[in-house]
N, C-alpha and C positions, 0 to 999 in steps of 0.2 A: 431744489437741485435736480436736472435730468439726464439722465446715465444712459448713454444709449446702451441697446441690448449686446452690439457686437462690439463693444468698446475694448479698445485697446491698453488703455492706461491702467497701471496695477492700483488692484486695488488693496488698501490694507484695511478695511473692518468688512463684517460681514452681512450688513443689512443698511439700507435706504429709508428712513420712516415713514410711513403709512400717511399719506395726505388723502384729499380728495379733489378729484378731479373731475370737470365739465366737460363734453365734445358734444359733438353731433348726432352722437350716440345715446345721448345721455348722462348720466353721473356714475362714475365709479371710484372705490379707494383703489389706488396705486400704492405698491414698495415692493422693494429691491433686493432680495436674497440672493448669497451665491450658492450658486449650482454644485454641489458638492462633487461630481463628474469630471464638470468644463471647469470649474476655477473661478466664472463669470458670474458677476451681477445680471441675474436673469429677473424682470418685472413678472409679477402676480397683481390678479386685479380681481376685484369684488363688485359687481354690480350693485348697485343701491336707488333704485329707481322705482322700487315699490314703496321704499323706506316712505319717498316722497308722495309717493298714492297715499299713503297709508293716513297723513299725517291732514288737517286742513290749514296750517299755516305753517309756511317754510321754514319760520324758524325753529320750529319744533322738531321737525325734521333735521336742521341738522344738528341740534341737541342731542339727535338718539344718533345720527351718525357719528358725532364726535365721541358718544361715548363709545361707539366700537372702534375707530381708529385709536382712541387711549388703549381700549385693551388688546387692540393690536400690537401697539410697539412696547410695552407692557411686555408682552410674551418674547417679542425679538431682544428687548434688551436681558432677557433669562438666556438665551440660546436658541431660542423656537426658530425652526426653520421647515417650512410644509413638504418641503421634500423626504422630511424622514415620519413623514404620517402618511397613514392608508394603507393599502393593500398592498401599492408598490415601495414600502417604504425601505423594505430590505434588500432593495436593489441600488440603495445608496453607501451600501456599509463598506468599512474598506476592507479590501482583501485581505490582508492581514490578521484583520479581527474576525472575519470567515471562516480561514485557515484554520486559526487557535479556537474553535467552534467546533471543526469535522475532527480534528485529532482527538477532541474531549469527550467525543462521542463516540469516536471508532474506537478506543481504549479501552471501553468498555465490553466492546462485539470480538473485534481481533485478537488471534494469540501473540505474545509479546516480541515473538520471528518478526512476525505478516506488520509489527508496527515500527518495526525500526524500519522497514522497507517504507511506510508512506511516512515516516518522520524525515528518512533521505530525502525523499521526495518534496514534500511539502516546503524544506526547506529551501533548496533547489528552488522551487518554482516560486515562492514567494523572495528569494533575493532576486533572482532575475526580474522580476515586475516592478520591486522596491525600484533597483535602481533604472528605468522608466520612470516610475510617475508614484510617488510614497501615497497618491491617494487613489490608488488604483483600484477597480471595485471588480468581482466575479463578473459582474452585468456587460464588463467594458471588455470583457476579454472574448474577440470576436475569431472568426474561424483566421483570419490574416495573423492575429497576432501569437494564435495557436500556431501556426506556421512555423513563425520567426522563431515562437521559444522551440520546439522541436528540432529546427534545423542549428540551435544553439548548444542543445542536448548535445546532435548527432554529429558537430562539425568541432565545435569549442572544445566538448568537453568530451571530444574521440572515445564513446563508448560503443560496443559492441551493439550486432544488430537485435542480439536478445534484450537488453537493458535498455533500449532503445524500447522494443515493442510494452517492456514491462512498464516504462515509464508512459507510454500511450496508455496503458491501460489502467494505470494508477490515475490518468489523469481524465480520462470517462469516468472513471468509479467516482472520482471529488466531484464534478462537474454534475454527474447526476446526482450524486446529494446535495450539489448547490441550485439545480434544478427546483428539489423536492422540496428545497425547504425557503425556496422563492428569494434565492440571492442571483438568482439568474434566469433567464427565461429559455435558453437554449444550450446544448452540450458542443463547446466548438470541436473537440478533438471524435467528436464521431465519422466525421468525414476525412479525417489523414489515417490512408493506408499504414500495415504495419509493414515493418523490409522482409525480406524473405529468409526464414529462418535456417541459422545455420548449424551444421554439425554438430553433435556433441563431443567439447573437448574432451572427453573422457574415452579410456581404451579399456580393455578387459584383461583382465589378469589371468596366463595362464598357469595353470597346475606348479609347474617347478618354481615361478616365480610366489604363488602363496608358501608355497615348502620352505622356502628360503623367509620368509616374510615369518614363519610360524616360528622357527627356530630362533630369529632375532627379539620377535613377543616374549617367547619363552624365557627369553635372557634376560631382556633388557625393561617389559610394560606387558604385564601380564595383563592389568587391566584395559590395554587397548587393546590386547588380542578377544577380550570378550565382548568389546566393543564389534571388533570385524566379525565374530560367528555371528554374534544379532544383526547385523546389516547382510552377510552374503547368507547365514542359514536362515534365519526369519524373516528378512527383506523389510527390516524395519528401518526409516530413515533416523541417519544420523539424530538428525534435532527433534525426534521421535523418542531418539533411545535417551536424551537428555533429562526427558518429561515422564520418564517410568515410574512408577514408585514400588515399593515392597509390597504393597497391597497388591499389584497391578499382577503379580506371578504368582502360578497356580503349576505346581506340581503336578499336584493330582489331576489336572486337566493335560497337561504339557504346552502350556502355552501361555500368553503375555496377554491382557489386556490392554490395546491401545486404546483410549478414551477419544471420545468425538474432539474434546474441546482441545484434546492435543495432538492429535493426526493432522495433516496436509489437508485431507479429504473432508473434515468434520466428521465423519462418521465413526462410530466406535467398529474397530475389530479386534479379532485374536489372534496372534502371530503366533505359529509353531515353535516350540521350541524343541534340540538335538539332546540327546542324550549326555552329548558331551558338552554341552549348553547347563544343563542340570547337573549333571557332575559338577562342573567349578562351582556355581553358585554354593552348593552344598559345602562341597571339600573347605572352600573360603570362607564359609560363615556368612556368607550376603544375606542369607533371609533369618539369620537371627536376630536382625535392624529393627527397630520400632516399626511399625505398617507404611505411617502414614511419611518416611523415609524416602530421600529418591534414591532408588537402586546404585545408580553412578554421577559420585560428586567427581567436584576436580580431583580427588586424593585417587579415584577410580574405584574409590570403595561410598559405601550408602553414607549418606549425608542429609542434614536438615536442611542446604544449600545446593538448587540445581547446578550444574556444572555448566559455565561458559559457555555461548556458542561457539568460540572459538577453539576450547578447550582442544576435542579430539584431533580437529585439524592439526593444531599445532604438533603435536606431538605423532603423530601421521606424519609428515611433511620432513620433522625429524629422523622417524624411519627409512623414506623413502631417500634419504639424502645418503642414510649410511649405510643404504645398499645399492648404492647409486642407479637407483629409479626413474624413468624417465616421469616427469609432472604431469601428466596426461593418465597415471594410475594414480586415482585420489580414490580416499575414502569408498565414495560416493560408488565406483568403479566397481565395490564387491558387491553391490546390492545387482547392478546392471550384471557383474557374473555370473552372480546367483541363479538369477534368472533365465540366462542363458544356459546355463549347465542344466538347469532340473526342465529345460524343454528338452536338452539334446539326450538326456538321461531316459528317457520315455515318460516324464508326468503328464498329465493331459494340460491342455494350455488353456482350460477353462478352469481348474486346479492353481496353476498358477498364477493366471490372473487375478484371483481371489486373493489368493497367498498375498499378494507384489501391489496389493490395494488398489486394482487400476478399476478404474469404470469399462471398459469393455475392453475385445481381447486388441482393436485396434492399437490399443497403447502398448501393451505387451509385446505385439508384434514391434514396435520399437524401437523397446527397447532390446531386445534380441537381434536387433540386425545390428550389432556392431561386427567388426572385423574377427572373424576366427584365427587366433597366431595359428592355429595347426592347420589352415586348411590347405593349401599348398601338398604340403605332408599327406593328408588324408585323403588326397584327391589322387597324388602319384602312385599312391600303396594299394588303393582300392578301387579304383578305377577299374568298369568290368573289361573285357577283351572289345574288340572293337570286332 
């Protein structure tokens, strides 16, 4: 039977068997695999024309060829198909089976934030390509179709220009370990620009409004009021202060241990802590916990159970409601005060750079340029004489 290579007509089995064939050429075995890529019956062929040097009578010759075409379709009626042997063999696999590959692996590297972010992702990207082509490979995903999914992200699925760039970047980091571990030969998302990054929705909270903010903790969640001196006095992030343990505080030092494996940055540091920081702890009983305890469960007291990522939020989000807060003062917003106040206070800004865990004082700079409520105020009052 002979299948042309660009044939149209479906086909439903997956290989052609192994004959042998004469031309002008010579003698070769011929059959018919599909192309795990294209879908098509694409020909492979085996020269055999030494078989026939080899031999002084033909039909001996084709004795030992017959027995290689038996153990050729021998192998094809198991499943043998040559495109998934050799070097290039892993540039046939399907993306899907890729995917569930780099999550198994980055599991073990990532803190358990950093991997719901590429579980969004991964997900995301492998339904959009399912529904194209369910046998879609890393290898097939070229800078055009990087395109199309990007502009899917950024039009379909109306996300911002930051989630946008995050998701660019999630998809170099996959692409180069699909690179590396030869599911692919090229990274298509290194050539799409990221958008231009916008503002941070977040504003700074000034003095009367923490006042106000202290007085409702005091009432209402005394454990989220210790939540916000760790973020504006220590500048430790939210899902930083999640990951503390009893261990992690040191009195006698006045400061917090943030561990590599649970900081933003990888790197271990020490967060200062206030007096009034070490007060509660004490007053409360927090470090009468077992060690190995994290400081603030959901209850907002030490627990064998990290507390939620959504945990503080929520209960933030409640506060700010019942003090009718505009959304743009989030959590997040005390740490960027912090920082703010202890520049305009006189610390030195290589001081709190350290402090605020940034790599140099560029980022610092930053985050300090949010809007000043007072400056208005402070510019009418003090303004020299002209």
């Amino acid at each position: 039977m002979t299948v042309q290579k660009d044939s149209k007509l479906q086909i439903d089995f997956n290989f052609i068997p192994a004959v042998l064939h004469k031309s002008k050429d010579g003698y070769r075995i011929e059959y018919y695999v599909i192309n795990p890529v294209t879908l098509k019956m694409t020909r492979q062929r085996l020269r055999v024309d030494k078989i026939f040097k080899a031999y002084k009578r033909k039909r001996d010759a084709l004795i030992h060829i017959d027995g290689i075409i038996e153990g050729i379709n021998a192998k094809l009626r198991t499943g043998y198909n040559p495109f998934f042997e050799g070097e290039d063999s892993r540039l046939y696999e399907k993306l899907t089976s890729v995917a569930e590959k780099f999550i198994t692996e980055k599991k073990k590297e990532l803190r358990p934030d950093t991997m719901r972010s590429y579980s969004s992702f991964v997900t995301m990207f492998i339904g959009y390509f399912n529904r194209l082509n369910q046998n879609q490979t890393a290898s097939m995903v070229n800078k055009s179709l990087a395109v199309k999914y990007m502009d899917y992200v950024y039009t379909e699925r109306n996300v911002s220009n930051r989630t946008y760039n995050n998701h660019i970047k999630m998809a170099r980091v996959f692409f180069n370990w699909c690179v590396e571990k030869c599911y692919a030969k090229e990274n298509p998302f290194n050539q799409i620009k990221p958008k231009r990054k916008e503002e941070k929705k977040r504003i700074l909270i000034p003095a009367e409004t923490r006042k106000e903010m202290r007085d409702w903790l005091t009432e209402h969640n005394k454990g989220l009021m210790l939540v916000s001196w760790l973020v504006y006095y220590s500048l430790i992030r939210p899902a930083e202060i999640r990951r503390i343990k009893i261990a992690d505080v040191s009195l006698k030092n006045h400061c917090i241990a943030i561990r590599g494996d649970n900081a933003k940055n990888h790197h271990t540091r020490y967060a200062t802590i206030t007096e009034e920081i070490e007060r509660f702890l004490v007053e409360n009983n927090y470090l009468n916990a077992p060690m190995n305890q994290y400081l603030i469960g959901n209850t907002y007291r030490p627990s064998d159970t990290m507390a939620s990522h959504t945990h503080f939020q929520k209960h933030w989000i409640q506060m700010r409601k019942a003090l009718d807060l505009p959304k743009e003062m989030q959590l997040y917003s005390l740490r960027d005060t912090g920082i703010t106040e202890m520049l305009k206070s006189g610390i030195p800004d290589l001081t709190v750079m350290q402090h605020a865990d940034h790599s140099d004082l560029s980022i610092t700079s930053i985050y300090a340029k949010h809007a000043d409520p007072n400056l208005i105020n402070t510019i009418r009052n003090n303004v020299p004489a002209f």
